[in-house]
PLY file of the C-alpha trace (Angstrom):
ply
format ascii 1.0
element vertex 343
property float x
property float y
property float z
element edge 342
property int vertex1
property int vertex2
end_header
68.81 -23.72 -31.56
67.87 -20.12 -33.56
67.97 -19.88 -37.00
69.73 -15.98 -37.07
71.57 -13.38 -40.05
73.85 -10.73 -39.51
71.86 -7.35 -38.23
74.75 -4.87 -39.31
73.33 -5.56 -42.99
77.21 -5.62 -43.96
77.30 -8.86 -44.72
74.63 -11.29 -45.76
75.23 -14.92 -43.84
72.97 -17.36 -41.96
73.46 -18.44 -38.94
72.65 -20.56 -35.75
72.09 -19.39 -32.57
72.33 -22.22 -30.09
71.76 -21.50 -26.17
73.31 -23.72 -23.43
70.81 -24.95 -21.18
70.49 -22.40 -17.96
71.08 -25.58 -15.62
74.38 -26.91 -17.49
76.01 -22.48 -16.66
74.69 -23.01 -13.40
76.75 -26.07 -12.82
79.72 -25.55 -14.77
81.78 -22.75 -14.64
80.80 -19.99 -17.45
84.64 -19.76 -18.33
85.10 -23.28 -18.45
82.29 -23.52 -20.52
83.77 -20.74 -23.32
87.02 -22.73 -23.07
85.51 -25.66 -24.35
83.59 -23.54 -26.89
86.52 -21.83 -28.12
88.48 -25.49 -28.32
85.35 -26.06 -31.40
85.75 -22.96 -32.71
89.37 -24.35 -33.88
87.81 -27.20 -35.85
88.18 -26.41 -39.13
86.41 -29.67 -41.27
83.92 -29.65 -44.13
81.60 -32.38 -42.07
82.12 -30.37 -39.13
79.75 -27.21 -38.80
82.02 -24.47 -37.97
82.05 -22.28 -34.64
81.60 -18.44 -35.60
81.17 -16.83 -31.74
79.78 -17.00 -28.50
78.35 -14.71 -25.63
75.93 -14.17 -22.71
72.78 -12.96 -23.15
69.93 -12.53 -20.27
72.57 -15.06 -18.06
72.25 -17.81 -21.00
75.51 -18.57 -22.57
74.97 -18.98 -26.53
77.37 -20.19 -29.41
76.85 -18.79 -32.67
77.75 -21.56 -35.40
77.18 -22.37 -39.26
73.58 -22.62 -40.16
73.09 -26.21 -42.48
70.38 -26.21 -45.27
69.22 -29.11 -44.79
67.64 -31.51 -41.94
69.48 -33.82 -39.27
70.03 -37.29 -40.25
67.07 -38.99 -38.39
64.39 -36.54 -40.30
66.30 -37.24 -43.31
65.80 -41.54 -43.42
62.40 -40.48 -42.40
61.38 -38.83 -45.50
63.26 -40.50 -48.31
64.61 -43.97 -48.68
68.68 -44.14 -48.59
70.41 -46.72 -50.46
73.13 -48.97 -48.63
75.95 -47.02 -50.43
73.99 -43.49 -49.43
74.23 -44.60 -45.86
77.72 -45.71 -46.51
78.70 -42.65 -47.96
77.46 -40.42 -45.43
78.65 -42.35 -42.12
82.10 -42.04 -44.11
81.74 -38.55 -43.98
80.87 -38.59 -40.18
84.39 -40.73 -39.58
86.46 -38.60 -41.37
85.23 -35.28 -38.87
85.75 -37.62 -35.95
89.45 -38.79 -37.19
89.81 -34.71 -37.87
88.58 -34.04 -34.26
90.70 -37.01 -32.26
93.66 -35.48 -34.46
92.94 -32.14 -32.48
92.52 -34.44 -28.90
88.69 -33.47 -28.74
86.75 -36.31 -28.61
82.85 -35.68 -29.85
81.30 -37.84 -27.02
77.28 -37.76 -28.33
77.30 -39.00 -31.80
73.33 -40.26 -33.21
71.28 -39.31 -36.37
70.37 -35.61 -34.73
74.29 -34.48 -34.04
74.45 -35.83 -37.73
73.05 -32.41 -40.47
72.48 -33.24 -43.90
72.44 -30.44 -46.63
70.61 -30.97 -49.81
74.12 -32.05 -51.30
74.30 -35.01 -49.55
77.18 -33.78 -47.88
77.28 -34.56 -43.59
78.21 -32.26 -40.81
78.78 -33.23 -37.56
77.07 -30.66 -34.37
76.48 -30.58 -30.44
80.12 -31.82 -29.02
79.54 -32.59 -25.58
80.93 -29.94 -24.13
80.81 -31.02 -20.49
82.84 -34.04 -20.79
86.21 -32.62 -19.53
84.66 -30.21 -17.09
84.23 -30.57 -13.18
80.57 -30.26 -12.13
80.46 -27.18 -9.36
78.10 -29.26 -7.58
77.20 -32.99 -8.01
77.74 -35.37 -11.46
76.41 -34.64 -14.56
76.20 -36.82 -17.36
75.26 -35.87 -21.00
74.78 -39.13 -23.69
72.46 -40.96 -25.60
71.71 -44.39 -24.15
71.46 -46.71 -27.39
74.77 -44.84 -28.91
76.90 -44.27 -25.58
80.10 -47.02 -24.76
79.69 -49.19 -21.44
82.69 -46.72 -20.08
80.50 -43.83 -20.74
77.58 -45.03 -19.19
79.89 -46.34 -16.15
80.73 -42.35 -15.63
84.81 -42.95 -16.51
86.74 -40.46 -18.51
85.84 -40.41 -22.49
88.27 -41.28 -24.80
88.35 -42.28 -28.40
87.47 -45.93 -28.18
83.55 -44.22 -27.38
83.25 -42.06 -30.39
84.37 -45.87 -32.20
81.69 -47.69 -30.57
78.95 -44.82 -31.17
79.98 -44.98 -35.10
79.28 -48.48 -34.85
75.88 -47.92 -33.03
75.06 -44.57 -35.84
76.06 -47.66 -38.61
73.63 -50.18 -36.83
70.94 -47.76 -37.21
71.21 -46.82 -40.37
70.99 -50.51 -41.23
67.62 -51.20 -39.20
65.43 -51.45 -41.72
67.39 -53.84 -44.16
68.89 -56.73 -44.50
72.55 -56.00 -43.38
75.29 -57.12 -45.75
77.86 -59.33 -44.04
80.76 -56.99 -44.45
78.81 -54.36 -42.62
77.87 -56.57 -39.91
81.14 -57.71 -39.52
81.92 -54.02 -39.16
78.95 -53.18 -36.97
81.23 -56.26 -34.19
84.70 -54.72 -34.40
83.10 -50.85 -33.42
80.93 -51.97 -31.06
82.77 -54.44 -28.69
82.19 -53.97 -24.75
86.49 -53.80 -23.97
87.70 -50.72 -25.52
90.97 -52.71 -26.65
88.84 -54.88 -28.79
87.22 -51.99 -31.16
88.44 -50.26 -33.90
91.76 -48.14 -32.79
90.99 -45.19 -34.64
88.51 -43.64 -36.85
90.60 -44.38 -39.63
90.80 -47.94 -39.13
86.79 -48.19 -39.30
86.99 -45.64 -41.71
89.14 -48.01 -44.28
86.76 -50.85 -43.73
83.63 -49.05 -45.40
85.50 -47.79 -48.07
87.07 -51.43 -48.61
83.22 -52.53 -48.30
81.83 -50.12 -51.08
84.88 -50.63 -53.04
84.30 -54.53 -53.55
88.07 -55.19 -51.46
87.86 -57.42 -48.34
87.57 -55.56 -45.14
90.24 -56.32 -42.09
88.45 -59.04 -39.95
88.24 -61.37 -43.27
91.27 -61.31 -45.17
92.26 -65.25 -43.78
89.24 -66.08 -46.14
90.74 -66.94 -49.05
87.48 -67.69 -51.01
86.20 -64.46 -49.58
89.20 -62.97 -50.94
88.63 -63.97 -54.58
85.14 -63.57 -54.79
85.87 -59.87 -53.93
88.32 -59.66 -56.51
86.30 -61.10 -59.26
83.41 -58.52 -57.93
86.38 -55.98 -58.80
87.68 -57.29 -62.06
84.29 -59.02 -63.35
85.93 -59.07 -67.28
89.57 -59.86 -66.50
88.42 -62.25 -64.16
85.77 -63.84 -66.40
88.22 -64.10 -68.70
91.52 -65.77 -66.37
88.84 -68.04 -65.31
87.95 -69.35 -68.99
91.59 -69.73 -69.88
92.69 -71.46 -67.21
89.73 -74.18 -67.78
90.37 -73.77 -71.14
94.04 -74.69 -70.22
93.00 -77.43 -67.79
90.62 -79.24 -70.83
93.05 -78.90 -73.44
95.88 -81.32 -71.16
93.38 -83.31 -70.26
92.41 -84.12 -73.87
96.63 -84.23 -74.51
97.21 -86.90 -71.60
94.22 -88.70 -72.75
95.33 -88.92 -76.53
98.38 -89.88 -75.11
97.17 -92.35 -72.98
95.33 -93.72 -76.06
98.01 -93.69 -78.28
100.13 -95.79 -75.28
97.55 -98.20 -75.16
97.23 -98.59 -79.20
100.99 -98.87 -79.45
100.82 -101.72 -76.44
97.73 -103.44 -78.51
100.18 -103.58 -81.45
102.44 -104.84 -80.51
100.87 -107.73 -78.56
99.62 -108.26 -81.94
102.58 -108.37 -83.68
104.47 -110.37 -80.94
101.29 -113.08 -81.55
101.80 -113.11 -85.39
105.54 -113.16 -85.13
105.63 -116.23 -82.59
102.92 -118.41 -85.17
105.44 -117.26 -87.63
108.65 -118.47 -85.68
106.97 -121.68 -84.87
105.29 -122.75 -88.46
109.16 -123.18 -89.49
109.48 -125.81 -86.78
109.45 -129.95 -88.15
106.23 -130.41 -85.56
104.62 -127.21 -86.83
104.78 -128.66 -90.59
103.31 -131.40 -89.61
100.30 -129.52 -88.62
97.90 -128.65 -90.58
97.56 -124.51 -91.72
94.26 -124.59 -89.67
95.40 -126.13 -86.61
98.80 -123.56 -86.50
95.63 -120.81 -87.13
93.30 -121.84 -84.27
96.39 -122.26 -82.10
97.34 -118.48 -82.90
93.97 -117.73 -82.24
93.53 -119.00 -79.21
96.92 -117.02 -77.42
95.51 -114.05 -79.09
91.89 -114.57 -77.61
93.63 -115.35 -74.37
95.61 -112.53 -74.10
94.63 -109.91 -71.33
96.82 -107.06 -72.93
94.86 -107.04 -76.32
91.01 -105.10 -75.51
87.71 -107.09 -76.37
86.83 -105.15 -79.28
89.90 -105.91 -81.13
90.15 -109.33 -80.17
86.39 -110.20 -81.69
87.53 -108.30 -84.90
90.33 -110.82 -84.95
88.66 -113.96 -84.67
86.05 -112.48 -87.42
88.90 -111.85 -89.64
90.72 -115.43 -88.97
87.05 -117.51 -89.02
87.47 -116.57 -93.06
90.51 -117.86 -94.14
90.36 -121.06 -91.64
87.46 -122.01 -93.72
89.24 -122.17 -97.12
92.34 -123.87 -95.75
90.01 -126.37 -94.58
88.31 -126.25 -98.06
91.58 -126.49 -99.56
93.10 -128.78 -97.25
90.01 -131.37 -98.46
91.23 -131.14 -101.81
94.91 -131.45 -101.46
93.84 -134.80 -99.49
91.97 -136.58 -102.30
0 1
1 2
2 3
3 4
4 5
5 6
6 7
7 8
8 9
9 10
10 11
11 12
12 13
13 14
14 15
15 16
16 17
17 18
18 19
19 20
20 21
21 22
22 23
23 24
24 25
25 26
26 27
27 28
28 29
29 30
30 31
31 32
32 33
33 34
34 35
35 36
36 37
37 38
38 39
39 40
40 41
41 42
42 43
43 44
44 45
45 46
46 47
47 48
48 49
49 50
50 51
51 52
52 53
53 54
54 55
55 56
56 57
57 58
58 59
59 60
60 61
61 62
62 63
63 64
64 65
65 66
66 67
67 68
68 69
69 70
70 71
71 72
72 73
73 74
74 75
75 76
76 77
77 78
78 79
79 80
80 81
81 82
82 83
83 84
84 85
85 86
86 87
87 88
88 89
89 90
90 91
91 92
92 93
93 94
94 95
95 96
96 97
97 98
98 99
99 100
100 101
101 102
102 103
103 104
104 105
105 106
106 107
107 108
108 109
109 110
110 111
111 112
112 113
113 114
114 115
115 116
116 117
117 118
118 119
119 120
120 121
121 122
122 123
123 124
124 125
125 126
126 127
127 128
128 129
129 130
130 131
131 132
132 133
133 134
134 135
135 136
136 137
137 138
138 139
139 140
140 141
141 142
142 143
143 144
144 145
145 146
146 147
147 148
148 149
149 150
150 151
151 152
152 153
153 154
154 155
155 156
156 157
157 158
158 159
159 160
160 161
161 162
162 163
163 164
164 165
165 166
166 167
167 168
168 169
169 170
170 171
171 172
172 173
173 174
174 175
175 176
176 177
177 178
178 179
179 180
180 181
181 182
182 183
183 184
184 185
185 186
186 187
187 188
188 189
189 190
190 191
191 192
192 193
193 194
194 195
195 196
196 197
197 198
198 199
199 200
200 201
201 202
202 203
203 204
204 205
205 206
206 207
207 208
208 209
209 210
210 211
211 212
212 213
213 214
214 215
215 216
216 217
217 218
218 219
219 220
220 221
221 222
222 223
223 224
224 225
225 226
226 227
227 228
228 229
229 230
230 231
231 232
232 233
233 234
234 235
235 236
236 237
237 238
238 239
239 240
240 241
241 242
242 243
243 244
244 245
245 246
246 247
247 248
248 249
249 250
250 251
251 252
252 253
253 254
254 255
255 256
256 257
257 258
258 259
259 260
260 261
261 262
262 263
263 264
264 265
265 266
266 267
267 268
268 269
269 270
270 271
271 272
272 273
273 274
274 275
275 276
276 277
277 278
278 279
279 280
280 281
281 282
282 283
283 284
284 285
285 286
286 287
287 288
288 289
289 290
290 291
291 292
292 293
293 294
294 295
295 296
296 297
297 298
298 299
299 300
300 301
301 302
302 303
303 304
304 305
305 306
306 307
307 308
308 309
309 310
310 311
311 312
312 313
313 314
314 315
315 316
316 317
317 318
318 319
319 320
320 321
321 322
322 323
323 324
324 325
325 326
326 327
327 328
328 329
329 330
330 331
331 332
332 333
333 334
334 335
335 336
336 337
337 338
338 339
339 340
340 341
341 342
């Protein structure tokens, strides 16, 4: 690839110059080969470096494209460190050119970190299609891909569809990961794109697409949305204040009728105390106006009243020792009296 300007001094515009490899227009026909060209000039996608020309010179077919400022993505994680969101940001920009280009039917077929330019904006662009990957070979099988980014079905030779630019965006998202610890979401992610069965990937760019942005928007990706406490801890990671601040009511709620059913249970068990109490008091009273109950003396009717109350499971401990310390008192002066009323 040339770095090139316009020579007609007309207009002022850098450009690249890349030059097909003299063995690929020996095999493939040099038509063929400007069809496919012409099929990228179409492309018309801000992460997608645009296709100006083409031509022959000295029997080397060349494509004249859109010159980036900037370095590929491989140099660029070299020299400065990226943030996860950076590298989430970028491949984003990578999978909306390759929804763009499977919109158009042309399939990329050779996405890794040098297809990938990065200008000093930040901003991606996508280069080098694989141009031979609808063409016939004039003589014998030629096959152009990256080993650590190509699908099993284009390493097996077969016919490239979609389903491989998926599993290389999973591969380019791997990579960008290597050197961290990956986040769950993104290794969940990293699974879908990159299954062996074509079936069992992503379906479309846009699928995978969705996914990261759910991921750096703090909203559950696809594969984990049965997880409800997944769910909610992505929503409180979304709504940290609101959240915060359901979350305190509701306990708030669930304390305040707890202290309500336990007043109430209190006041039950008060009202039950009483009257047990009352129902003792009332029965000494009913019975003191009986002729065998006069015969008795005050104290004996007291310790007998006493002794139901102190015997009674419904009335607590506490109140029951406050009783006898209350009837101990008066059983002495009846007895006192009692004495006196004798002599």
């Amino acid at each position: 690839v040339y770095a090139a300007c316009r020579a007609d001094k007309r207009f002022e515009q850098k450009l690249a110059i890349k030059v097909i490899h003299k063995q690929l227009a020996l095999i493939f026909d040099e038509t063929a080969l400007f069809s496919e060209a012409q099929m990228l000039a179409k492309l018309n996608h801000p992460h997608i470096a645009k296709v100006f020309d083409g031509g022959v010179y000295n029997q080397q077919v060349y494509i004249v494209m859109e010159q980036v400022d900037g370095g590929n993505l491989s140099c660029l994680c070299q020299q400065q460190e990226l943030d996860s969101r950076q590298k989430i940001e970028l491949l984003l920009q990578v999978c909306q050119a390759i929804e763009y280009s499977h919109a158009q039917g042309i399939v990329h077929g050779d996405l890794k970190p040098e297809n990938v330019l990065v200008d000093v904006n930040m901003q991606a662009k996508i280069i080098d299609f694989n141009l031979t990957q609808n063409l016939s070979a004039n003589e014998g099988a030629v096959t152009a891909l990256s080993p650590y980014y190509a699908s099993p079905e284009q390493k097996s030779g077969a016919k490239l569809e979609s389903a491989s630019d998926i599993f290389a965006l999973g591969k380019l998202l791997e990579w960008l990961f290597l050197t961290e610890k990956t986040p769950t979401d993104i290794t969940c992610i990293i699974q879908k794109a990159t299954q062996i069965r074509p079936e069992q990937r992503y379906q479309t760019a846009y699928q995978l697409r969705l996914d990261l942005e759910n991921t750096l928007n703090k909203r559950p990706i696809s594969q984990r949305k049965g997880n409800l406490p997944y769910v909610y801890l992505r929503m409180f990671q979304r709504h940290p204040i609101s959240s915060s601040l359901a979350v305190t009511l509701m306990l708030t709620a669930v304390i305040f009728t707890s202290v309500v059913l336990n007043k109430n249970k209190q006041l039950e068990h008060e009202k039950s105390v009483a009257e047990n109490l009352i129902y003792e008091v009332t029965s000494m009273m009913f019975h003191s106006k009986s002729s065998a109950a006069q015969a008795m003396p005050v104290s004996a009717v007291l310790d007998h009243t006493r002794r139901r109350i102190l015997s009674n499971p419904q009335i607590p401990k506490h109140i029951k020792q406050k009783m006898f310390l209350v009837m101990i008192e008066p059983e002495d002066q009846l007895e006192t009296l009692e004495k006196r009323q004798s002599k």
